[in-house]
C-alpha positions as CSV (number, residue, x, y, z in Angstrom):
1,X,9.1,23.0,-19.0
2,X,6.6,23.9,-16.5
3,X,5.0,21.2,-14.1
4,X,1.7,21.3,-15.7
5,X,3.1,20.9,-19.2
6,X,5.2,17.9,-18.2
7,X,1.7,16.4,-16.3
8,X,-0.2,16.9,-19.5
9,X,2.7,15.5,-21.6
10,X,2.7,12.4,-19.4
11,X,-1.1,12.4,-19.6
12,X,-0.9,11.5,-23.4
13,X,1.6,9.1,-23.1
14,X,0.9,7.5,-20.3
15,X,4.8,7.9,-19.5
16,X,5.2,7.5,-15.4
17,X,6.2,11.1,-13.1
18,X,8.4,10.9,-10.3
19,X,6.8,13.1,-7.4
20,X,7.1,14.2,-4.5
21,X,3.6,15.0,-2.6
22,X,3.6,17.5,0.2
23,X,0.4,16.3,1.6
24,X,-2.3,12.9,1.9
25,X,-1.7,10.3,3.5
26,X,2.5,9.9,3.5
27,X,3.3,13.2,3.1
28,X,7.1,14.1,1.5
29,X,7.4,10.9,0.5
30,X,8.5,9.7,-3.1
31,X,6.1,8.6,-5.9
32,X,5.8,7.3,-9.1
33,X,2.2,8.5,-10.9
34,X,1.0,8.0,-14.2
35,X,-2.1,11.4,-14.5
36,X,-5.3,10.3,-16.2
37,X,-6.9,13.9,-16.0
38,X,-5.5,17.3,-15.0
39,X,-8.2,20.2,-14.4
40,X,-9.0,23.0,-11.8
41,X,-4.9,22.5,-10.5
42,X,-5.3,19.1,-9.7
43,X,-4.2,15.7,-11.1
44,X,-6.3,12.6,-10.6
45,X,-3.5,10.0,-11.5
46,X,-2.1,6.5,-10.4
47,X,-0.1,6.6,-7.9
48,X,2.1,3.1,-8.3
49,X,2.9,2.8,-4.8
50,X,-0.4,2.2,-3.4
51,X,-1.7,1.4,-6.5
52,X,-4.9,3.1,-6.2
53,X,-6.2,6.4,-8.1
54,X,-5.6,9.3,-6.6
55,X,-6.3,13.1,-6.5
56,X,-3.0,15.9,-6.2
57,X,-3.1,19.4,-5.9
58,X,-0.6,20.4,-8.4
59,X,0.7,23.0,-6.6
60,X,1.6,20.4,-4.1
61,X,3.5,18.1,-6.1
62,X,7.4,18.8,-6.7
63,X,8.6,16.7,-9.6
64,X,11.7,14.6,-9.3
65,X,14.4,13.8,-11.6
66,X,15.8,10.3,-11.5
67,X,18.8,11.0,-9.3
68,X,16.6,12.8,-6.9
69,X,14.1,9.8,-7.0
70,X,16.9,7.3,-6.4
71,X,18.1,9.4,-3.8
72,X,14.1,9.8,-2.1
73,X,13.8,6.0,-2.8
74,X,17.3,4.8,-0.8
75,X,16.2,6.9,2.2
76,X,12.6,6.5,2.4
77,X,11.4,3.5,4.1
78,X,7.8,3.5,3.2
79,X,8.7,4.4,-0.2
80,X,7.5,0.6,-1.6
81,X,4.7,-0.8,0.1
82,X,5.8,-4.3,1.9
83,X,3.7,-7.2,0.3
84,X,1.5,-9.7,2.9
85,X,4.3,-11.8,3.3
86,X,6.9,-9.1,3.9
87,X,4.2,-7.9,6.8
88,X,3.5,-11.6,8.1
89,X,7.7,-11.8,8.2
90,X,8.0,-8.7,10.1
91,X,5.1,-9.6,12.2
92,X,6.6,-13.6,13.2
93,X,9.9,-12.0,13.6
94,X,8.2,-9.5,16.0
95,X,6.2,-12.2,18.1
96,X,9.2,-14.7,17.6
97,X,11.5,-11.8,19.9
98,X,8.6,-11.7,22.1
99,X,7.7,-15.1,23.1
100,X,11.1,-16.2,23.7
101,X,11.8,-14.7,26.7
102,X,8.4,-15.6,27.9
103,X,9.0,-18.9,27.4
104,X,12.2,-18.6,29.4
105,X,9.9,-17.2,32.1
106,X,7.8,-19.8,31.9
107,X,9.9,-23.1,32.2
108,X,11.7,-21.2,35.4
109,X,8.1,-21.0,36.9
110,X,7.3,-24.3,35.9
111,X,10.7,-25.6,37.4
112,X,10.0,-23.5,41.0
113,X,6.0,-24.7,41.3
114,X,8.0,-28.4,40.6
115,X,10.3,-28.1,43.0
116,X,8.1,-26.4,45.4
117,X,6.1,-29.4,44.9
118,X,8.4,-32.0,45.6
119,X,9.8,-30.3,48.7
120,X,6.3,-30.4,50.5
């Protein structure tokens, strides 16, 4: 079955398409999409991984079967988009690696000024 066909058959059914998008804004990435209207080569559709509608130029879309999906999924890291609190996680984790060792910096400046202190 040609790509078109199986975008129109997913169109009425509202069944989900496992793509690949060779273009926009994460590029040769996986995607799932359910199209809401296919005309002049394109398909404005859902894309379920931002969640927002989108326009693709069909002839810039390769369709995925499950096992290639799975294995697009397993290796691509922005494939699902982290939730706030995945982002807030990564970002304490981040300042947590950072302000250790400045706090390490800080109590041995804090100990020199002190001693410096007490020696005068």
């Amino acid at each position: 079955m040609k790509k078109k066909q199986i975008l129109i058959e997913a169109q009425i059914t509202g069944k989900k398409v496992k793509v690949v998008y060779k273009s926009g804004s994460q590029p040769n990435h996986a995607r799932e999409i359910i199209p809401l209207k296919i005309e002049n080569g394109n398909v404005f559709a859902k894309c379920l991984n931002s969640n927002t509608n989108k326009l693709f130029r069909i002839s810039k879309l390769k369709l995925l079967t499950d096992e290639q999906y799975t294995h697009f999924a397993k290796w691509d890291l922005n494939f699902i988009s982290p939730t706030d609190y995945e982002i807030y996680e990564i970002k304490r984790n981040q300042l947590k690696k950072t302000i250790f060792p400045l706090s390490i910096i800080l109590v041995i400046l804090v100990s020199l000024f002190y001693i410096q202190v007490k020696t005068s």
